[in-house]
TORKOL-4160 file (C-alpha; in steps of 0.2 Angstrom, whole numbers, padded with zeros to 4 digits, m for minus):
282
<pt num="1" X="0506" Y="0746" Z="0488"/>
<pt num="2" X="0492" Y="0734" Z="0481"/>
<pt num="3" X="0498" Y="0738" Z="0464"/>
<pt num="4" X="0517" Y="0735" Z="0468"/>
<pt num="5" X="0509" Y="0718" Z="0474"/>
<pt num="6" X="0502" Y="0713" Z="0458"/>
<pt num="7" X="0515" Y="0718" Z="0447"/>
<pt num="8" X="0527" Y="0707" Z="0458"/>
<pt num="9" X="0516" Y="0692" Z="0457"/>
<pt num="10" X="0514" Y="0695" Z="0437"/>
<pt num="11" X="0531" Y="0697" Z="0435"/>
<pt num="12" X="0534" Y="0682" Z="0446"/>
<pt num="13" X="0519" Y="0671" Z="0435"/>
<pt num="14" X="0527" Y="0676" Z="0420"/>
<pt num="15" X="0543" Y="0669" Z="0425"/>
<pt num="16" X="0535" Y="0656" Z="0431"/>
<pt num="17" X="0527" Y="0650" Z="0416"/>
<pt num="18" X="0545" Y="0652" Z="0407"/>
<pt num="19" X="0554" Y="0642" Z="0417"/>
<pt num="20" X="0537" Y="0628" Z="0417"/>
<pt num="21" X="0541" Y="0628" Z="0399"/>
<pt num="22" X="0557" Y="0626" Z="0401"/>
<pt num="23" X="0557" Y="0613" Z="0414"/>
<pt num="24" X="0542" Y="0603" Z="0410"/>
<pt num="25" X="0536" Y="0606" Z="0428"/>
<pt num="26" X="0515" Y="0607" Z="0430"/>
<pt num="27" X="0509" Y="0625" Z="0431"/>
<pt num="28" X="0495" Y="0624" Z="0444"/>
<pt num="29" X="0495" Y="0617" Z="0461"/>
<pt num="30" X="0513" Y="0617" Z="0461"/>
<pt num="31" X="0519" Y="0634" Z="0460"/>
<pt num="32" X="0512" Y="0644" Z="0477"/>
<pt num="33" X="0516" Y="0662" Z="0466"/>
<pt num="34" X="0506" Y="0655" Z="0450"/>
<pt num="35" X="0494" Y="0650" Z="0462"/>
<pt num="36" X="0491" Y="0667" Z="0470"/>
<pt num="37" X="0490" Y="0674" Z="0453"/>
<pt num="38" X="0474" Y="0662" Z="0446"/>
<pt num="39" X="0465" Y="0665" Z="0464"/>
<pt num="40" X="0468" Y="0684" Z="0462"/>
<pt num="41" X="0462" Y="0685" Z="0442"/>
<pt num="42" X="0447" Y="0672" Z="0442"/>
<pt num="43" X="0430" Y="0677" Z="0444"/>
<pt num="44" X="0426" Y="0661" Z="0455"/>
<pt num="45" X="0408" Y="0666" Z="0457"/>
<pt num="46" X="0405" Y="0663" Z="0434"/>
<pt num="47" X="0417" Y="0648" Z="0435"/>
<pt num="48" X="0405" Y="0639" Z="0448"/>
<pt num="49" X="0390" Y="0646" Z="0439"/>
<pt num="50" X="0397" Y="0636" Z="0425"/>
<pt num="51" X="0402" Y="0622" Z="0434"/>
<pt num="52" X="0386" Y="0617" Z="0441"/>
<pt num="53" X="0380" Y="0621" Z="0427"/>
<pt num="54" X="0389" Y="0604" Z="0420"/>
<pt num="55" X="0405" Y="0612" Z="0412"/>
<pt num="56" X="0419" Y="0599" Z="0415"/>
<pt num="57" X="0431" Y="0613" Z="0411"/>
<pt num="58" X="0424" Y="0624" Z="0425"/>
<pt num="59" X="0423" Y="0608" Z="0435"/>
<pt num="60" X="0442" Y="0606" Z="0435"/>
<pt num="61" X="0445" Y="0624" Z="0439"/>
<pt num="62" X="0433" Y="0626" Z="0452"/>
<pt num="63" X="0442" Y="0610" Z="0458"/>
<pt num="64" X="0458" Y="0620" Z="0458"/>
<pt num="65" X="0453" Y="0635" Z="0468"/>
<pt num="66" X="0444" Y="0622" Z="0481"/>
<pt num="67" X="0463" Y="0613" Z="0481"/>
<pt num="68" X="0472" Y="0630" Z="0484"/>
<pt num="69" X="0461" Y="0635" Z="0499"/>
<pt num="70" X="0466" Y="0616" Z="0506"/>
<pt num="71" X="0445" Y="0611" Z="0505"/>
<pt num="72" X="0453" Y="0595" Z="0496"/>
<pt num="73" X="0437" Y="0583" Z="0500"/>
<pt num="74" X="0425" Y="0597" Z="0490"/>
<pt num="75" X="0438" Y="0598" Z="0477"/>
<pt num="76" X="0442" Y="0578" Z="0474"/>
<pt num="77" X="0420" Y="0580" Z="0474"/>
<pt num="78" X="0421" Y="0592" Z="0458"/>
<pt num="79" X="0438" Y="0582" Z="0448"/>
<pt num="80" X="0426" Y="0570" Z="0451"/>
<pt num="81" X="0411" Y="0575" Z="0442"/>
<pt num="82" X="0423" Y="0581" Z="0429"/>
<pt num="83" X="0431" Y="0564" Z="0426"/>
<pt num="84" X="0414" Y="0555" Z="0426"/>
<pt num="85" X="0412" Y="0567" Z="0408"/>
<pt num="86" X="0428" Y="0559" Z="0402"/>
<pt num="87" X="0440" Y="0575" Z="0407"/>
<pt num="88" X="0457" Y="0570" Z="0406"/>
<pt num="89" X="0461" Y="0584" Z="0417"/>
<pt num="90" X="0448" Y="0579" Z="0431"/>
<pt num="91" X="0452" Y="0561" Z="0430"/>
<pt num="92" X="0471" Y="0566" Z="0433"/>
<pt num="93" X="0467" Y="0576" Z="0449"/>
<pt num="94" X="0456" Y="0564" Z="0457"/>
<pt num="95" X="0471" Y="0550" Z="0453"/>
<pt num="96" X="0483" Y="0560" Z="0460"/>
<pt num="97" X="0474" Y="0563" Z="0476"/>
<pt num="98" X="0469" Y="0545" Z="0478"/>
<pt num="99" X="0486" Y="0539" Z="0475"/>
<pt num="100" X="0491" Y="0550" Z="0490"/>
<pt num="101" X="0478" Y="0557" Z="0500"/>
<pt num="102" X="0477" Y="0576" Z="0506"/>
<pt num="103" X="0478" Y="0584" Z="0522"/>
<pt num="104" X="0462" Y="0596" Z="0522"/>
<pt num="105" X="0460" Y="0613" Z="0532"/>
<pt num="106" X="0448" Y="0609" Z="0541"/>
<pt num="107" X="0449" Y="0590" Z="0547"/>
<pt num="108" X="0434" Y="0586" Z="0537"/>
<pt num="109" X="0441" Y="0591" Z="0522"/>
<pt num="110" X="0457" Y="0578" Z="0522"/>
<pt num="111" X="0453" Y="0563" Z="0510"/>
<pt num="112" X="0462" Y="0544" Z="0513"/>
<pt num="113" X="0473" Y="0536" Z="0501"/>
<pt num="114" X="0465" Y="0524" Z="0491"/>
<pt num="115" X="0480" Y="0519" Z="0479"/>
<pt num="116" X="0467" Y="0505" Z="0468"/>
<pt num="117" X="0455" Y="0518" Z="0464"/>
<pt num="118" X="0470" Y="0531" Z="0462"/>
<pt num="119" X="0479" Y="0519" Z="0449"/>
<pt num="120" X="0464" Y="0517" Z="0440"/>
<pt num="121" X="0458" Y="0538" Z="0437"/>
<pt num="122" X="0475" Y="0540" Z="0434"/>
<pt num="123" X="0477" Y="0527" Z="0421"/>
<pt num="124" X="0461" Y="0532" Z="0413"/>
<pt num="125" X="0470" Y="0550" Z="0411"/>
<pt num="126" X="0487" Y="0545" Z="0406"/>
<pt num="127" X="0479" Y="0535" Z="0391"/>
<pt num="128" X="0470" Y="0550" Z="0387"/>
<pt num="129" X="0487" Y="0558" Z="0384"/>
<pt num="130" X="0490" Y="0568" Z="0399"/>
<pt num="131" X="0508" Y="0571" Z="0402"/>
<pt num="132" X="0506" Y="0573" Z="0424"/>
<pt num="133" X="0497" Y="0558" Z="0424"/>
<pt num="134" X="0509" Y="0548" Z="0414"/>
<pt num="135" X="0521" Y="0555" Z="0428"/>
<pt num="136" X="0510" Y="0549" Z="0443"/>
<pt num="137" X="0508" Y="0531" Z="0432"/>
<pt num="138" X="0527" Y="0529" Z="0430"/>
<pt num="139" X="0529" Y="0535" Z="0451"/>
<pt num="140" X="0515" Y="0524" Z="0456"/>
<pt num="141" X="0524" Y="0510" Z="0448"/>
<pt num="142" X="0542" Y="0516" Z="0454"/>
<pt num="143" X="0534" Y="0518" Z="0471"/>
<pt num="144" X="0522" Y="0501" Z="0471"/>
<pt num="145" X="0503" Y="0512" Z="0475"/>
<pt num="146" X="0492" Y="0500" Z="0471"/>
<pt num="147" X="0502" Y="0492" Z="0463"/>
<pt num="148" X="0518" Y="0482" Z="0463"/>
<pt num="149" X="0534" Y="0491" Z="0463"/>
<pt num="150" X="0541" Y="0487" Z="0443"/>
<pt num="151" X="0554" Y="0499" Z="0437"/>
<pt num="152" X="0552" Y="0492" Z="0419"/>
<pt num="153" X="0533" Y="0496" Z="0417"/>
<pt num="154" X="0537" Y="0514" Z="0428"/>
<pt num="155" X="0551" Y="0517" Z="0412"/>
<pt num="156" X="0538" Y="0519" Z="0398"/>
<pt num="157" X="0526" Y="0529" Z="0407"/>
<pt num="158" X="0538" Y="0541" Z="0413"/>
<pt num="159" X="0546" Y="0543" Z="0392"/>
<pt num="160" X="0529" Y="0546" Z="0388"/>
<pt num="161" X="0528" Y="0562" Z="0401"/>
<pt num="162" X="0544" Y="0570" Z="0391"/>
<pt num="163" X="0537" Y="0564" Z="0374"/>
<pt num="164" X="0522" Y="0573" Z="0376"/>
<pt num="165" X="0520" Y="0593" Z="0374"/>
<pt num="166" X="0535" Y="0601" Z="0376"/>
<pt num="167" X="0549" Y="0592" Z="0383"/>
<pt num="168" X="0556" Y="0596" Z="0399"/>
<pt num="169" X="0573" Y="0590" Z="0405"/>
<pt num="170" X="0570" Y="0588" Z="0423"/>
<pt num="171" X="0558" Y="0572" Z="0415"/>
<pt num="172" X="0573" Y="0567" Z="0404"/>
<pt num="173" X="0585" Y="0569" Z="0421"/>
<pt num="174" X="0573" Y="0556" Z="0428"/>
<pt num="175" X="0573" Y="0545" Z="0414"/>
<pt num="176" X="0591" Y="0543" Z="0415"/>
<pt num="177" X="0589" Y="0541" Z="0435"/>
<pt num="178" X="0579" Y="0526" Z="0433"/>
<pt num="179" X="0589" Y="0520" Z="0418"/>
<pt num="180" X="0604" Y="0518" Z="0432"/>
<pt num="181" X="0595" Y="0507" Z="0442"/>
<pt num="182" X="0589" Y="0494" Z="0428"/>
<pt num="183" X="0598" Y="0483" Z="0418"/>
<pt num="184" X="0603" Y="0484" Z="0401"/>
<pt num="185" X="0588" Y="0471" Z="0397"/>
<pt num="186" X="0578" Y="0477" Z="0408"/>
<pt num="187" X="0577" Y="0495" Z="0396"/>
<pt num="188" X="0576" Y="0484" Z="0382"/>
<pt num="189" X="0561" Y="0478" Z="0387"/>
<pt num="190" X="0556" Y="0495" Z="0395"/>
<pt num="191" X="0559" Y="0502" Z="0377"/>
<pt num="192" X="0548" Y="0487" Z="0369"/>
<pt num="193" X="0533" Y="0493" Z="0381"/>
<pt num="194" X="0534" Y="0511" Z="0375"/>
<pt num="195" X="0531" Y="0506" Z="0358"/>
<pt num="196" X="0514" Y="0498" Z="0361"/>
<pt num="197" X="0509" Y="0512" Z="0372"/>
<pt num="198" X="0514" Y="0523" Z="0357"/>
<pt num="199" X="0502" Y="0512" Z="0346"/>
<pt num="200" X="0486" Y="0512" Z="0361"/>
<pt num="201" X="0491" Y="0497" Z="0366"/>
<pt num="202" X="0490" Y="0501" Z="0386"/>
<pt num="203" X="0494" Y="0487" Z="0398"/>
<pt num="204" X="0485" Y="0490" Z="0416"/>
<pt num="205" X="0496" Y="0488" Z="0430"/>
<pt num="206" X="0489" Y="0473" Z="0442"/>
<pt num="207" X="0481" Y="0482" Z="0456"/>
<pt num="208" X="0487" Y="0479" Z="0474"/>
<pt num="209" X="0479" Y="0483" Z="0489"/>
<pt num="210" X="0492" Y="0477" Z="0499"/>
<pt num="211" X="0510" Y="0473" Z="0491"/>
<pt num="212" X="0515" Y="0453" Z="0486"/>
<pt num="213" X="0523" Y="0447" Z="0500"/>
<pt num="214" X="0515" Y="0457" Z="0513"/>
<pt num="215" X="0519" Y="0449" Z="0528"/>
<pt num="216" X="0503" Y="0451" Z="0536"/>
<pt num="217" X="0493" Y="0440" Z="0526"/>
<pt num="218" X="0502" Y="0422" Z="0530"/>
<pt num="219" X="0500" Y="0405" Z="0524"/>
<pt num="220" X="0500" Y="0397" Z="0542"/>
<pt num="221" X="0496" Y="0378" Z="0536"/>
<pt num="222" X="0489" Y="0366" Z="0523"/>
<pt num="223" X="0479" Y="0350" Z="0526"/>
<pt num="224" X="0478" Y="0338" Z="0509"/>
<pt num="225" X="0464" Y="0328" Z="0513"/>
<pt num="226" X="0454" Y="0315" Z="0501"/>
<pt num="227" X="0436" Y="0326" Z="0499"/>
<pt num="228" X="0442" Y="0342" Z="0507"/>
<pt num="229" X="0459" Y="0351" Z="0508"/>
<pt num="230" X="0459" Y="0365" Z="0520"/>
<pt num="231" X="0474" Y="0381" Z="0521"/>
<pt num="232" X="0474" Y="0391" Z="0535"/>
<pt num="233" X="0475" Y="0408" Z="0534"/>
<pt num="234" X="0481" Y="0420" Z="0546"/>
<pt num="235" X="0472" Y="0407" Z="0559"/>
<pt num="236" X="0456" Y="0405" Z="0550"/>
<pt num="237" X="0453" Y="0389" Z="0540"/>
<pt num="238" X="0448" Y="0390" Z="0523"/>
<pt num="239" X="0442" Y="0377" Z="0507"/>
<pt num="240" X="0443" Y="0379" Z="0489"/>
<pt num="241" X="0429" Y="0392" Z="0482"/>
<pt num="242" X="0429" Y="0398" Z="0503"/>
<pt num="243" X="0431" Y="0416" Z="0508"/>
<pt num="244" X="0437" Y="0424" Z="0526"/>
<pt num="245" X="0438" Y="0440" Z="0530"/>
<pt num="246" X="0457" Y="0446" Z="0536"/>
<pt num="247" X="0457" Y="0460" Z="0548"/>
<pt num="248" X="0472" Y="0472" Z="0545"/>
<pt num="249" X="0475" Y="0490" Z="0550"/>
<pt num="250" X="0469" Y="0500" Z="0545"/>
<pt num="251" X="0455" Y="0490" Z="0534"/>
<pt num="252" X="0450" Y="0471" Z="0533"/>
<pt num="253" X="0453" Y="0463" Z="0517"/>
<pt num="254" X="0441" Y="0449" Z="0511"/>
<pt num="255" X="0451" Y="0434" Z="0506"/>
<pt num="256" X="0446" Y="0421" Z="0493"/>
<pt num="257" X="0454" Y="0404" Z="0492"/>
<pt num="258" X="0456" Y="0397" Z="0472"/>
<pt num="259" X="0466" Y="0382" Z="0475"/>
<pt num="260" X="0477" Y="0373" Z="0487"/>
<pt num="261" X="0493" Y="0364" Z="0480"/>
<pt num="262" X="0505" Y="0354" Z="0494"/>
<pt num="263" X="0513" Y="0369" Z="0499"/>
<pt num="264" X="0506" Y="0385" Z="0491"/>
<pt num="265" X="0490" Y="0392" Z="0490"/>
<pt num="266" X="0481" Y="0403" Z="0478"/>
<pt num="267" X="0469" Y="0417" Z="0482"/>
<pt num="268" X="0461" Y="0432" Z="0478"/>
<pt num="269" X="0459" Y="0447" Z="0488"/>
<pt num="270" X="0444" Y="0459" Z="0482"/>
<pt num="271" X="0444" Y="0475" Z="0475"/>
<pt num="272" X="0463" Y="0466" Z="0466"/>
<pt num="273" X="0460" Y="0463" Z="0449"/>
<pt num="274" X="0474" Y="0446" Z="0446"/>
<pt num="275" X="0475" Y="0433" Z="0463"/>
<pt num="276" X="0490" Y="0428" Z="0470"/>
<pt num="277" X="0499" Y="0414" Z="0479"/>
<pt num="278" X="0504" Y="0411" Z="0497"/>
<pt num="279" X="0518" Y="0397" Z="0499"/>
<pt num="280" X="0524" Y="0392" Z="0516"/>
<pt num="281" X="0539" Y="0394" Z="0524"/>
<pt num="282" X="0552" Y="0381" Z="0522"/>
């Protein structure tokens, strides 16, 4: 029966790994059979061996098996040290599990969303060629993690992910999904992006830790005086070169006031890395 069991799943792998080709769809942590198969054929007990022994490789493939067993917090801990040696592979994984979070088995190994940081791992992996994190770039972009939603930057990353390796047509069937809802200009422009990302020329999304416009950061008031102007800020006053601290939920956000005009305001929230400005309502 066991051997009935193995042949099934190696049959099944195979298959998998065609249609993978095929399709352009990551092998592991997205097929549960493909997964069954790496779990039942490593020898976990070397690959850690080598891993604290400073492997990135092994890192990332300890990584994985920690990830199949839902222990994502000790897994994100080993992409990590991975990344940290400039693995493209381990900076992808610890992206992509900021960008979204994970819900551990047990409690204590979920790990919270943190989109900024997210951006940036994956960023550093999609510069470094790797075609899923080219995909989480162009979906972060699409989706506005930790950043703001801009289809025209999403476009380029997401032609790069069926440029690179083999090309799979479910990332060309998305291509033309997001063509559909942008303007003719819009993928000119798209298109003009690609070609510097094609030359190294990489622009970085500007980070948002909350998305423009959020309404929970509001511009209540202005006060032009002679000596001081003062904007008020979710209730709290605040000069030029002030900073308050804005309690949201789940977090607080310190706020940074750059300079007041009549009716806008500019500012900088920490851990964004371009300000923005705050206008009242008419």
């Amino acid at each position: 029966m066991k051997t009935q069991t193995a042949n099934l799943l190696i049959r099944h792998g195979r298959l998998g790994f065609v249609l993978s080709l095929f399709l352009g769809i990551p092998l592991f942590g997205q097929n549960v059979v493909l997964d069954a198969v790496t779990r039942a054929t490593s020898d976990v007990a070397e690959i850690r061996r080598r891993a604290e022994g400073g492997d990135a490789a092994a890192q990332v493939r300890f990584g994985d098996i920690l990830t199949t067993h839902s222990r994502h917090a000790d897994a994100l801990q080993w992409y990590l040290k991975a990344a940290m040696q400039g693995n493209d592979a381990g900076e992808f994984h610890v992206g992509r599990t900021l960008l979204n979070g994970a819900y551990g088995n047990p409690s204590d190994q979920n790990v919270s969303a943190d989109p900024v940081q997210g951006l940036h791992w994956t960023f550093m992996s999609a510069t470094n060629h790797n075609r899923d994190a080219c995909w989480d770039m162009s979906n972060a972009l699409q989706r506005g993690l930790g950043t703001d939603v801009d289809l025209v930057a999403a476009y380029p990353w997401l032609e790069l992910n069926a440029e690179i390796g083999m090309r799979g047509y479910v990332s060309h069937l998305e291509l033309n999904e997001l063509a559909l809802k942008m303007s003719t200009a819009q993928v000119e422009r798209a298109e003009m992006l690609a070609a510097r990302f094609r030359a190294g020329v990489w622009d970085y999304p500007i980070t948002r830790i909350i998305a423009d416009g959020d309404g929970r950061v509001k511009l209540n008031g202005i006060t032009i005086g002679a000596n001081k102007s003062l904007a008020l800020i979710n209730g709290q006053a605040v000069a030029e070169g002030e900073s308050i601290n804005v309690h949201l939920k789940p977090r607080s956000l310190d706020v940074k006031c750059i300079k007041i005009e009549k009716d806008s305001v500019t500012i900088s929230i920490a851990g964004e890395n371009q300000p923005r400005t705050l206008r009242l309502k008419q």
